[in-house]
C-alpha positions as CSV (number, residue, x, y, z in Angstrom):
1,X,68.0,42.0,43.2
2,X,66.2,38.9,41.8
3,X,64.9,38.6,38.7
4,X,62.3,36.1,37.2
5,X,61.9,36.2,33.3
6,X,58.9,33.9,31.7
7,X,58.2,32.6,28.1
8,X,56.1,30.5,26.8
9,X,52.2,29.9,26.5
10,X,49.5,30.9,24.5
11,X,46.7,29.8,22.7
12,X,46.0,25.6,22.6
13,X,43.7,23.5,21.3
14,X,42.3,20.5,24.2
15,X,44.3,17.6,24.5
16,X,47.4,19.9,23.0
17,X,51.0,20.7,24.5
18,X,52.7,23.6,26.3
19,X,56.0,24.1,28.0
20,X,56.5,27.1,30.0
21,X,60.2,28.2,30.8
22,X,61.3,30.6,33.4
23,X,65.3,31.7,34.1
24,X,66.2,33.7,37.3
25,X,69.0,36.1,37.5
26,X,70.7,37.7,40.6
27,X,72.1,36.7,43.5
28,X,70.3,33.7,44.2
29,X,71.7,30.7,46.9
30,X,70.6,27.6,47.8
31,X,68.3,25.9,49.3
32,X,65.7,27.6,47.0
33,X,62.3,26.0,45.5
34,X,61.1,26.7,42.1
35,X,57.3,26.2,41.6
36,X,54.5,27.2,39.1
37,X,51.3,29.1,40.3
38,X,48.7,30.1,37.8
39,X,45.8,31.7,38.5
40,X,42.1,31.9,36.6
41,X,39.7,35.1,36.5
42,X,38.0,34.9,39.9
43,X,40.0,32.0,41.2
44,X,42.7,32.4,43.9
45,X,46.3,31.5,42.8
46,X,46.8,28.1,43.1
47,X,50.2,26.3,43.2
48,X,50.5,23.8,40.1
49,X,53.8,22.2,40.8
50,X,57.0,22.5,42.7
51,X,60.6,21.8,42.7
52,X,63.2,22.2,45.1
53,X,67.1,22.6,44.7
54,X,67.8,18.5,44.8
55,X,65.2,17.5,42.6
56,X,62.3,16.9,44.7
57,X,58.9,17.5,43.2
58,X,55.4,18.0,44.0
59,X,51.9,18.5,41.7
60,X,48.5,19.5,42.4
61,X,46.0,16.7,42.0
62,X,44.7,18.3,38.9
63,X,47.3,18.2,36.5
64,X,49.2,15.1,38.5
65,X,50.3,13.0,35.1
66,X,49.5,15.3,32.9
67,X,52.5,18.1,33.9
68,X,55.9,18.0,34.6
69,X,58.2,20.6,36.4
70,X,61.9,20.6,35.4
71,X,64.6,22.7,36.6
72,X,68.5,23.3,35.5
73,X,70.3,24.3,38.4
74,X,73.4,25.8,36.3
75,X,71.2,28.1,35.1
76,X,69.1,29.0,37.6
77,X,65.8,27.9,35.3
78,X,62.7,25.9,35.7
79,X,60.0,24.4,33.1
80,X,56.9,23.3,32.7
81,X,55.8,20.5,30.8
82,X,52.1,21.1,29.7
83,X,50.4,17.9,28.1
84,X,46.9,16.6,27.6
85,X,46.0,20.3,28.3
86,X,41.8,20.9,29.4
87,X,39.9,24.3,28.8
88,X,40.0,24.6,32.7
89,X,43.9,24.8,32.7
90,X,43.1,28.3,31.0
91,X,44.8,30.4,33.5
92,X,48.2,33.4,33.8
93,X,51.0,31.2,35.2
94,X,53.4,32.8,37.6
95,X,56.7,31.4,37.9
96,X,57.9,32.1,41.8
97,X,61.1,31.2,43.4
98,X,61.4,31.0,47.5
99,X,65.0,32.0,48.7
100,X,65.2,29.7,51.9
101,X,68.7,31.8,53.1
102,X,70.8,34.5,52.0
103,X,70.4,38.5,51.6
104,X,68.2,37.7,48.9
105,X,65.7,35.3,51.2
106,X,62.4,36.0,50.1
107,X,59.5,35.2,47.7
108,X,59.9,36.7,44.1
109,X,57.9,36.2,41.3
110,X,57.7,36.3,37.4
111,X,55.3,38.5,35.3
112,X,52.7,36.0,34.0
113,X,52.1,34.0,31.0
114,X,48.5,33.5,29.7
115,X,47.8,30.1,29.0
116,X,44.4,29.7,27.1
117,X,43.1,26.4,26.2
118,X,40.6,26.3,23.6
119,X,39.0,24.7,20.4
């Protein structure tokens, strides 16, 4: 059984800060990816950023410079990095983690955080 737990968000003023945190527990092998989703009332979900089990990383053109996505591999964790926030990064944000092998393989996901940037 996998296990995502979130923390973080809330309520922001524009141009304001963020970080998002999310640790997995479980069985849980590598290679695995670690990415951010977040998804606003009558949008689709749409992938924010990514980061995969050496490092790599990868951002949607909307919040390319503004975000960063972290990860501590010891712990299984990932964070995100919210800065120079805009009223349309109001979303929930999902944490999700893909298991590429293993009896775990699969896509799990985290509760949601609400994110709600606003003056």
């Amino acid at each position: 059984q996998v296990q995502l737990m979130e923390s973080g968000g809330g309520l922001v003023q524009p141009g304001g800060s963020l970080r998002l945190s999310c640790a997995a527990s479980g069985t849980i092998f590598a290679p695995n990816v670690m990415a951010w989703y977040r998804q606003a009332p009558g949008k689709v979900r749409e992938l924010v950023a990514s980061i995969n089990s050496v490092g790599t990383t990868s951002y949607a053109d909307s919040v390319k410079g503004r975000f960063a996505i972290s990860r501590d591999n010891a712990k299984i964790a990932v964070r995100l990095q919210m800065n120079s926030l805009k009223p349309e990064d109001t979303a929930v944000y999902y944490c999700n983690l893909k298991l590429l092998q293993g009896p775990t393989r699969g896509d799990y996901w985290g509760q949601g955080t609400q994110v709600t940037v606003s003056s």
